[in-house]
C-alpha positions as CSV (number, residue, x, y, z in Angstrom):
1,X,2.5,-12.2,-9.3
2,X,3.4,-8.5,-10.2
3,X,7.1,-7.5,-10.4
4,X,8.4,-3.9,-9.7
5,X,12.2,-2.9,-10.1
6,X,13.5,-2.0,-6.6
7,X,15.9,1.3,-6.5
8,X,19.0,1.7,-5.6
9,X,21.9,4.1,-5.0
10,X,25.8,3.4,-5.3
11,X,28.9,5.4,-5.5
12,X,31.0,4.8,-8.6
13,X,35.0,3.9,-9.0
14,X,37.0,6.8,-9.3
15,X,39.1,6.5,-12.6
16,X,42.4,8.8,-12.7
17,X,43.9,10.3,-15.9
18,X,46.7,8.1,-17.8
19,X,48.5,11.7,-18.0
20,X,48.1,12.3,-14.2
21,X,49.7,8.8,-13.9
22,X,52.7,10.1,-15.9
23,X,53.4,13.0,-13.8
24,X,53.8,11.1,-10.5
25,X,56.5,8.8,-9.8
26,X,56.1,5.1,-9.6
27,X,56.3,4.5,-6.4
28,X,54.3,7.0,-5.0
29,X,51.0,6.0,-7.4
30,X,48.0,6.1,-5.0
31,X,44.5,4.9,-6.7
32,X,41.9,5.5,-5.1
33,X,38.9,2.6,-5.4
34,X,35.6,3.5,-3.7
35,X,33.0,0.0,-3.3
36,X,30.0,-0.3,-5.0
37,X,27.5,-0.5,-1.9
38,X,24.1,0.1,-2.7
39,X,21.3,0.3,-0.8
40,X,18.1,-1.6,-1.9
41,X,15.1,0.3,-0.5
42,X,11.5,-0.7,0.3
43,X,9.4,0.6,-3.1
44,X,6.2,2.5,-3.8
45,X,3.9,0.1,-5.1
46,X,0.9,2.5,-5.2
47,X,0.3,5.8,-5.0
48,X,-1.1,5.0,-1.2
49,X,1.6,3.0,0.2
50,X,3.7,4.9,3.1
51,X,4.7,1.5,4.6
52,X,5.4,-1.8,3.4
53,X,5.8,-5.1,4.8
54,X,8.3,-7.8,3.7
55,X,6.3,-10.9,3.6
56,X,9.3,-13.4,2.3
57,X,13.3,-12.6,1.5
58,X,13.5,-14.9,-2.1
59,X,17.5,-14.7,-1.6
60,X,19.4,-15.4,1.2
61,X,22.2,-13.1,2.6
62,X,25.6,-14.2,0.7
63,X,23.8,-15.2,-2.5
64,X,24.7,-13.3,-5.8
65,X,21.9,-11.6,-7.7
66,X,21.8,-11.1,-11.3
67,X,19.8,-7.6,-12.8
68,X,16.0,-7.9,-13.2
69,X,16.0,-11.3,-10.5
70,X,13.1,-11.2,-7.5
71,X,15.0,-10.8,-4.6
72,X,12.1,-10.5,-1.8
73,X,8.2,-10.1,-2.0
74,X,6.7,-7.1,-0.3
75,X,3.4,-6.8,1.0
76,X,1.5,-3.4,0.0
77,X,-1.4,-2.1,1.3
78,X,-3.6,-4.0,-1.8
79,X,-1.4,-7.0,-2.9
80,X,1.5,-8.8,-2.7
81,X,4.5,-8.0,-5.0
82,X,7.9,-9.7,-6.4
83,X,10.5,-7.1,-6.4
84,X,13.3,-7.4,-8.4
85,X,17.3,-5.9,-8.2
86,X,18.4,-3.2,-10.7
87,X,21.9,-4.4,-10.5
88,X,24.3,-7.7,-10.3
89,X,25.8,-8.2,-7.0
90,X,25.6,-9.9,-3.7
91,X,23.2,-9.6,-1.3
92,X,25.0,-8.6,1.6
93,X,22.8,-7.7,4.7
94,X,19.2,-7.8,5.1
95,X,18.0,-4.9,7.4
96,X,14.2,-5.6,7.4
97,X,13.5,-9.2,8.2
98,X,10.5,-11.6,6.9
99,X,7.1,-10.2,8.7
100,X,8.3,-6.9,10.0
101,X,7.5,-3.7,8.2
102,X,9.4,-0.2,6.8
103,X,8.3,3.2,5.4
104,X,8.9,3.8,1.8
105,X,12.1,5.1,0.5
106,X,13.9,2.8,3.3
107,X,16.8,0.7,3.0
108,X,15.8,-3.0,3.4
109,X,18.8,-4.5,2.4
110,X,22.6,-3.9,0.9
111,X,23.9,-5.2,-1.7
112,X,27.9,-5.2,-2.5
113,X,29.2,-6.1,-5.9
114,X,32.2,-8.5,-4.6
115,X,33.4,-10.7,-2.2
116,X,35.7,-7.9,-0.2
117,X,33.2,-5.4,-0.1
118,X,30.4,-7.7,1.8
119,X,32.0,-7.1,5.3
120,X,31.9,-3.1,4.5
121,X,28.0,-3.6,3.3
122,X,27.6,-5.5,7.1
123,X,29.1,-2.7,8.7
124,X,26.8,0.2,7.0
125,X,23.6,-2.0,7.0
126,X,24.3,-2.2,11.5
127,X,25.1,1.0,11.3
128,X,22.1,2.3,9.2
129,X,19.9,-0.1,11.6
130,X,20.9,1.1,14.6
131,X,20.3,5.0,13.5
132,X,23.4,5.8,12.0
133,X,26.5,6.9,14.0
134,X,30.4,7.1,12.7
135,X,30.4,4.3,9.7
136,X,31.5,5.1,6.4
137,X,29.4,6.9,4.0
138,X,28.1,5.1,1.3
139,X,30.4,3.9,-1.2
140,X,33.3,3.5,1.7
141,X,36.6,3.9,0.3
142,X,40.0,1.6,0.1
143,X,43.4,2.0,-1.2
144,X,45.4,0.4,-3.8
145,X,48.9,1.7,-3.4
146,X,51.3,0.6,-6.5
147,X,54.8,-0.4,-5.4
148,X,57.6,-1.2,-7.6
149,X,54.4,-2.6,-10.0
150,X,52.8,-4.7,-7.4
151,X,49.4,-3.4,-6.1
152,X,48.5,-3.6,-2.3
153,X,45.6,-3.2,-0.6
154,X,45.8,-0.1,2.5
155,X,43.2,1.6,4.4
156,X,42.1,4.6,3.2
157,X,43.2,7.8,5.4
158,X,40.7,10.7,5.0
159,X,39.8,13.4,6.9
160,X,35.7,13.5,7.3
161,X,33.8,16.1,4.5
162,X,31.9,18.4,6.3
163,X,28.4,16.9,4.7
164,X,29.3,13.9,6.4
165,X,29.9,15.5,9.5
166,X,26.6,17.0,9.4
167,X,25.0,13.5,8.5
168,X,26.4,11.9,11.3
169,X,25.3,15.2,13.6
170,X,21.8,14.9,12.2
171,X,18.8,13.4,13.9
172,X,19.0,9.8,13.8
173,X,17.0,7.8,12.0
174,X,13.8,5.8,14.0
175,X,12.9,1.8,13.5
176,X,9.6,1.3,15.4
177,X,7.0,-1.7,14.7
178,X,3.9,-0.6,13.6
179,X,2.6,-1.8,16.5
180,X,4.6,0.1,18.3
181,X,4.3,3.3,16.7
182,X,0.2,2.3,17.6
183,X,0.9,2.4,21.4
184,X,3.4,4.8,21.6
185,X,0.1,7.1,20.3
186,X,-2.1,6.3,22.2
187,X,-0.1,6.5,25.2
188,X,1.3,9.5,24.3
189,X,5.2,8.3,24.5
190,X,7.3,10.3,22.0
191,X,9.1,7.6,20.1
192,X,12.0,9.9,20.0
193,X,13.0,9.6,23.5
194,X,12.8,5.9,23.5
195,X,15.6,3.2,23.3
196,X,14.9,0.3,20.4
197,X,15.5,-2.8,22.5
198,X,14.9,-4.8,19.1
199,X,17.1,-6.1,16.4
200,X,19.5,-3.1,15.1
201,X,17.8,-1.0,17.5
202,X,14.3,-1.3,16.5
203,X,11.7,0.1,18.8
204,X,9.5,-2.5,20.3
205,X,5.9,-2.3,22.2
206,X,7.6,-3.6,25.2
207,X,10.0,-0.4,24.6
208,X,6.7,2.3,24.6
209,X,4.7,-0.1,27.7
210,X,8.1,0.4,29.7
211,X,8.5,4.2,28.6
212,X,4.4,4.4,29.7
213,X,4.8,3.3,33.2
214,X,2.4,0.2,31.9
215,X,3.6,-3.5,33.1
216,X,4.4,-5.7,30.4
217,X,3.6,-9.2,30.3
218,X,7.0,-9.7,28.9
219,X,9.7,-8.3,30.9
220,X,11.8,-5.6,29.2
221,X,15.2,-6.7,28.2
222,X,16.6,-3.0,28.8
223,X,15.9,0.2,30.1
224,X,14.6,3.1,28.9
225,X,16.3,6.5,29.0
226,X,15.7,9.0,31.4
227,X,14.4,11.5,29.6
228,X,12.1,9.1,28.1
229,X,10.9,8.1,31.6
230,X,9.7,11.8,32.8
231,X,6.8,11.6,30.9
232,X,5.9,8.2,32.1
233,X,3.2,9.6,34.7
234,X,1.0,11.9,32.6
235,X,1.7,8.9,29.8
236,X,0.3,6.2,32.2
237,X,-2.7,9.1,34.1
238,X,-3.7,9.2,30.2
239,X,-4.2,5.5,29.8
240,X,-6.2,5.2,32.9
241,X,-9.2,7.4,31.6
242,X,-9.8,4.6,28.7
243,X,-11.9,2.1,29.3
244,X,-10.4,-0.8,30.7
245,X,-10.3,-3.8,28.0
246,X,-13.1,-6.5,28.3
247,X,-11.8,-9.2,30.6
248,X,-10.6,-12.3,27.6
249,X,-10.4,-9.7,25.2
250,X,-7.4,-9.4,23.3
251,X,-5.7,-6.4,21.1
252,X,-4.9,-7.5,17.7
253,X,-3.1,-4.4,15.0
254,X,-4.3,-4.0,11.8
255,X,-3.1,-5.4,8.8
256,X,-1.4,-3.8,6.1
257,X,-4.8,-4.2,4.1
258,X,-6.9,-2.9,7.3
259,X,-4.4,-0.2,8.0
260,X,-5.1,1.2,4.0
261,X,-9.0,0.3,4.5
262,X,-8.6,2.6,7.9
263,X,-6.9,5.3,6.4
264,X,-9.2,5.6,3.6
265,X,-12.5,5.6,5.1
266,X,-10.8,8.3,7.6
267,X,-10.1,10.1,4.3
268,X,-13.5,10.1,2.8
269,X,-15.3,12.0,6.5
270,X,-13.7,15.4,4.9
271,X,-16.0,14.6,1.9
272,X,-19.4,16.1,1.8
273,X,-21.7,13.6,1.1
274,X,-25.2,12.5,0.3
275,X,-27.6,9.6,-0.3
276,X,-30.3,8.9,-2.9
277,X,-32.6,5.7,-3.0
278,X,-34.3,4.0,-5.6
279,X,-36.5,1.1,-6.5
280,X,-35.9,-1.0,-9.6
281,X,-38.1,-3.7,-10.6
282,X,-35.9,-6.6,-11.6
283,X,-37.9,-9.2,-13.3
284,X,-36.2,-8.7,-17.0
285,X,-32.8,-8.9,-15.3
286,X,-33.3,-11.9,-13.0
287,X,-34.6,-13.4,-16.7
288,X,-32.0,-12.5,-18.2
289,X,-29.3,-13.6,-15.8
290,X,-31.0,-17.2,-15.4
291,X,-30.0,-17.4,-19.5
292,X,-26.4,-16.1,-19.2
293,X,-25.6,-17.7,-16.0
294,X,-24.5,-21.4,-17.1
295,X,-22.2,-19.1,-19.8
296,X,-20.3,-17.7,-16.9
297,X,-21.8,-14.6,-16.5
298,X,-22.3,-13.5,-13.3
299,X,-25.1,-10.8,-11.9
300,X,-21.9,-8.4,-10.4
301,X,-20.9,-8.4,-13.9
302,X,-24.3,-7.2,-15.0
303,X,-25.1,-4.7,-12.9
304,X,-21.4,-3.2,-13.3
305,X,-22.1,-3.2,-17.2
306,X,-25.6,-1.9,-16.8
307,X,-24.3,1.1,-14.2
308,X,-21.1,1.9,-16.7
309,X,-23.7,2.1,-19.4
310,X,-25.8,4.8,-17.3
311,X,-22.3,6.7,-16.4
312,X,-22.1,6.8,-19.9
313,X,-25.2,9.1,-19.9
314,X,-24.2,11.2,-17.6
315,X,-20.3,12.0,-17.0
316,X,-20.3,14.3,-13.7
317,X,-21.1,11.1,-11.7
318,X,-18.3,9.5,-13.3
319,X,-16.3,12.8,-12.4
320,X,-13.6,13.2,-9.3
321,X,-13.0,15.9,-7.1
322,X,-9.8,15.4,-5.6
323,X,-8.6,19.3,-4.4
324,X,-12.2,20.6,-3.3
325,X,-11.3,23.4,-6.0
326,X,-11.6,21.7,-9.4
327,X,-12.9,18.5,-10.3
328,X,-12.2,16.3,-13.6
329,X,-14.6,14.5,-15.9
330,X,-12.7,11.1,-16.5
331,X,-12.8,9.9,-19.9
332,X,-12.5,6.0,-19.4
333,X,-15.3,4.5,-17.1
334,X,-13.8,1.8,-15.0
335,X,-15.9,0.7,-12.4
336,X,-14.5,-0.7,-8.9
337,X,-16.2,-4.0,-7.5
338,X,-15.9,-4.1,-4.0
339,X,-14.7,-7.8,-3.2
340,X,-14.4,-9.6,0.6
341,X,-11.1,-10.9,1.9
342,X,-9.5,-12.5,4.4
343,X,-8.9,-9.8,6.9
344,X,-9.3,-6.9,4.6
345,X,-11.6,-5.3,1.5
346,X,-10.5,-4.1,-2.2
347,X,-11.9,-3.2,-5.4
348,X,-10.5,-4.7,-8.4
349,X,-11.5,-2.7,-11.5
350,X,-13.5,-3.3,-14.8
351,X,-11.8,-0.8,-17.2
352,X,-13.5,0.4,-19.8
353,X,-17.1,-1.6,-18.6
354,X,-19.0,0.3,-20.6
355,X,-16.9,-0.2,-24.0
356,X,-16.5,-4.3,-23.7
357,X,-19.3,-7.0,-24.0
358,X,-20.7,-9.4,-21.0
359,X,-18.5,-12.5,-21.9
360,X,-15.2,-10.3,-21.9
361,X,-16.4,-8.5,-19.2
362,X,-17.0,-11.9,-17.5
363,X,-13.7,-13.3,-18.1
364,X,-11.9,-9.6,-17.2
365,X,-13.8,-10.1,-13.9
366,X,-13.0,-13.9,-13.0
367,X,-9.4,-13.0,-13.8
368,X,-9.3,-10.0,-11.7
369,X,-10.7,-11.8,-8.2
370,X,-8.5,-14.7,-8.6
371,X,-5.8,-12.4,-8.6
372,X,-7.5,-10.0,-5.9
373,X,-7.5,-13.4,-3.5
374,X,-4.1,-14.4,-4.5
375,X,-3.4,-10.9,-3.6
376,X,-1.4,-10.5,-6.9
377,X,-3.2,-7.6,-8.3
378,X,-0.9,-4.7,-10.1
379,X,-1.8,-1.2,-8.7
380,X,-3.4,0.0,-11.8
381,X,-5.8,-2.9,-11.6
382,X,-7.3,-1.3,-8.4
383,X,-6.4,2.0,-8.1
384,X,-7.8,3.3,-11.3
385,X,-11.8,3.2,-10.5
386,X,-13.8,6.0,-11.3
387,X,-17.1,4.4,-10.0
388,X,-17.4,1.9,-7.2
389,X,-20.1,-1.0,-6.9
390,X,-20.9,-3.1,-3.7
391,X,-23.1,-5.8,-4.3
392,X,-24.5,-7.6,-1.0
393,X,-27.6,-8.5,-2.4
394,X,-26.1,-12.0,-2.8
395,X,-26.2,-12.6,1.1
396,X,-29.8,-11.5,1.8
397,X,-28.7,-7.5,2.3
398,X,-31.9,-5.7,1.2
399,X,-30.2,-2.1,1.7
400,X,-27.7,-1.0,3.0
401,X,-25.2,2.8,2.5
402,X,-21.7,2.2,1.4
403,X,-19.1,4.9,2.1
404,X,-17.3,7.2,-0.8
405,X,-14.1,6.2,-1.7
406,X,-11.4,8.6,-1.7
407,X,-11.1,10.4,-5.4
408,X,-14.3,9.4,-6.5
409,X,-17.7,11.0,-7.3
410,X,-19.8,7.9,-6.4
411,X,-20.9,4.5,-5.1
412,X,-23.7,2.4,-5.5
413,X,-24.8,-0.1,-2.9
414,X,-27.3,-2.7,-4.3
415,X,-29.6,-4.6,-2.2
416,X,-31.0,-8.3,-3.2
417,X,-33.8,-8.2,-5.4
418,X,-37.5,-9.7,-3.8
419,X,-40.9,-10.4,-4.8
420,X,-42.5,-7.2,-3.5
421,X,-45.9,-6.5,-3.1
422,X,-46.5,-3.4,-5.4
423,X,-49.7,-1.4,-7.1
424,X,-49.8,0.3,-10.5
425,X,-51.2,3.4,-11.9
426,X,-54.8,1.8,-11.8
427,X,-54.4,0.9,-8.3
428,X,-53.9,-3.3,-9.2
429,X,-52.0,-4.8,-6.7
430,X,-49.3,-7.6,-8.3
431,X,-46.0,-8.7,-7.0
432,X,-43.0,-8.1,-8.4
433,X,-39.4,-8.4,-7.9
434,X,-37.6,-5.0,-6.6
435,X,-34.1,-4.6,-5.5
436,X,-33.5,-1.4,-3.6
437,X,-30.5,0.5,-4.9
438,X,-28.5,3.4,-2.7
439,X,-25.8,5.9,-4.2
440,X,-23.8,7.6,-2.3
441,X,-22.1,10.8,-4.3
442,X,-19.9,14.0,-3.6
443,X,-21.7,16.8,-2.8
444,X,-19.5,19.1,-3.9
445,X,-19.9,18.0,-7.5
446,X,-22.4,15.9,-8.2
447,X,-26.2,17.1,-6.9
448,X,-29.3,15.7,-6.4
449,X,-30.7,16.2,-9.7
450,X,-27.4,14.2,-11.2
451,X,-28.4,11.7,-9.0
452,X,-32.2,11.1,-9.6
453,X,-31.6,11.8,-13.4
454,X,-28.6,8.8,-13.4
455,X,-30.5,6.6,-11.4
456,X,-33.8,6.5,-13.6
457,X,-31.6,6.3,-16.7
458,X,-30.4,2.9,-14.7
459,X,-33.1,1.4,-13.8
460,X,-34.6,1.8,-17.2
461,X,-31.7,-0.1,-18.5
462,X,-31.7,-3.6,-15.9
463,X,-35.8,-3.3,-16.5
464,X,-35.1,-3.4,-20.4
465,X,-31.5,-5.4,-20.2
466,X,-31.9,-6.4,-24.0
467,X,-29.1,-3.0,-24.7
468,X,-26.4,-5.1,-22.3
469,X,-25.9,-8.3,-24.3
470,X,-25.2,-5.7,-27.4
């Protein structure tokens, strides 16, 4: 399973000058000691993610961690990761619990670095849940005051700095479910004027049904505020014009993995786009695969080295626009296989296809989708495509259109390939097998020509494979 470092912020002890100590008499020495609190946050683990989603706490609160040990496993939008702490310490509080979810950037847990310090980590962790309020900044402070060369502990006495004063005056910080957040749009309930009924003041979907006016099937264990409930009417005259829900159907949120899937093909409809079809007779290929087939070479893994070898021919379909003002001609062709999961798509990568031969490209590809289905795949493993491919043409699909990924020029959808009825220049009739093969491209850099001239140069090469066992 992948490992990233999980960041973290603490406030250092504050060491005084021996000649300092000199000039003040003993028993008015006052050191001050601030605690090492820090605050483990919820990591990027792709360029994507804007959310993750703890899927299992490795420690438990009170247990000491050492530097560079997996503490919990977040779920990303593409795989599950072990994350591990950048410092010794002990885990304190957890603020995000197993199953629930948190932008990036957010603290998921605390972490104190001894045994004194844990009740100050509990404090800021239920204060930090519950959107802030009058607990002490990070790094909270104690006294060791020296008397007649004994050292005692004493509460620090300080007057507030004014940048914590205008913390603590700031907008507080929101906890809503994902869930949530989902009703609270589409019943138009601003999530700022609602009360988190949840644990440390997370915001619940019985929270937005109860600001909406709607009855929950669970009864709300508090109310809402009032001036959450004045828009309760237009909130609840809004839900009324949708369509009421098919009687035994039932409302089921997305998963991480769906949400990413969502948000990317939302991305791709600002993309221009177009479609090009073609015929390629397959008979070679299908002779060809029959031979490498009991050697572990599978026909994905032929078509993928077969399109990287066309790309190789002609770069601008292997070219990105990602600003709609330049576009970049990538110099590595790493084609993305589109691969079926449990509740969710993604598109481990072949980097390089069209440098490495069939049985390493084989054993790259069996590695990568028993990863990709353990859901232990590292981001560069399937974030770095510059070419998708979407092979259905093992269940029976004879054609079908895929939809452009985000930040890349093409995809190719291939069909199954099928005795076909067929006549040649001399008007014979014969049948042959063809598999129909549709590219869908960016308009806005890659043009029909590019197209047709890329996908003759393909078929030429699966109707003549000898050039991919080279």
């Amino acid at each position: 399973m992948a490992t990233s470092h999980i960041s973290s912020s603490f406030t250092s002890s504050r060491i005084l000058p021996v000649r300092w100590l000199r000039a003040v008499p003993r028993r008015s020495r006052v050191l001050t000691v601030q605690a090492k609190i820090r605050e483990i946050f919820m990591p990027a683990l792709s360029s994507t993610m804007t959310e993750g989603k703890i899927v299992s706490w490795t420690k438990s609160e009170g247990d000491r961690l050492s530097k560079g040990e997996s503490v919990v496993v977040v779920e990303s939008d593409k795989a599950d990761m072990d994350v591990e702490s950048f410092h010794d310490g002990i885990l304190a509080a957890i603020v995000v619990s197993e199953g629930e979810s948190a932008p990036v950037g957010a603290a998921i847990a605390f972490l104190a670095e001894t045994e004194e310090e844990v009740a100050m980590a509990k404090a800021k962790a239920e204060s930090t849940s519950s959107g802030g309020g009058t607990a002490a900044p990070s790094g909270g402070s104690a006294t060791a005051v020296e008397t007649d060369g004994k050292v005692t502990s004493a509460p620090a006495v300080a007057a507030p700095t004014p940048a914590a004063t205008a913390v603590a005056e700031g907008p507080k910080k929101i906890v809503v479910t994902p869930y949530a957040k989902k009703l609270a749009k589409q019943h138009k309930v601003d999530i700022n004027k609602v009360v988190g009924t949840g644990s440390y003041g997370r915001i619940t979907p019985e929270d937005i049904e109860a600001a909406a006016g709607i009855q929950s099937k669970k009864p709300a264990p508090a109310p809402v505020t009032q001036a959450a409930s004045a828009p309760a009417k237009p909130a609840a005259a809004a839900s009324a014009s949708l369509p009421p829900p098919l009687p035994g159907s039932s409302v089921v949120p997305f998963t991480t993995m769906q949400g990413a899937v969502s948000k990317n093909m939302m991305e791709s409809l600002s993309v221009p786009t177009f479609r090009v079809g073609y015929p390629v007779m397959t008979k070679a290929l299908d002779d060809l695969y029959a031979k490498l087939k009991p050697k572990g070479v599978t026909m994905t893994v032929l078509l993928a080295k077969a399109a990287a070898m066309a790309l190789a021919q002609h770069p601008i379909v292997n070219a990105s626009c990602k600003d709609g003002k330049s576009f970049s001609y990538n110099s590595s062709i790493n084609i993305a296989v589109a691969v079926a999961m449990d509740g969710g798509l993604i598109t481990p990568v072949l980097q390089d296809a069209d440098k490495l031969d069939l049985y390493l490209l084989s054993e790259k590809w069996k590695e990568l989708v028993k990863k990709a289905r353990a859901k232990q795949l590292s981001p560069n493993e399937y974030n770095s495509g510059t070419f998708t491919l979407s092979n259905l043409g093992m269940f029976g699909v004879d054609r079908f259109d895929a939809i452009l990924p985000p930040g890349q020029g093409a995809i190719m959808a291939v069909g199954a390939s099928k005795p076909t009825v067929s006549a040649d220049k001399d008007g014979f009739f014969s049948v042959k097998n063809k598999m129909l093969v549709n590219v869908t491209a960016d308009h806005r850099i890659i043009y029909g020509a590019d197209l047709a001239a890329f996908l003759e140069t393909f078929a030429k090469i699966v109707e003549n494979p000898d050039s991919l066992t080279l």
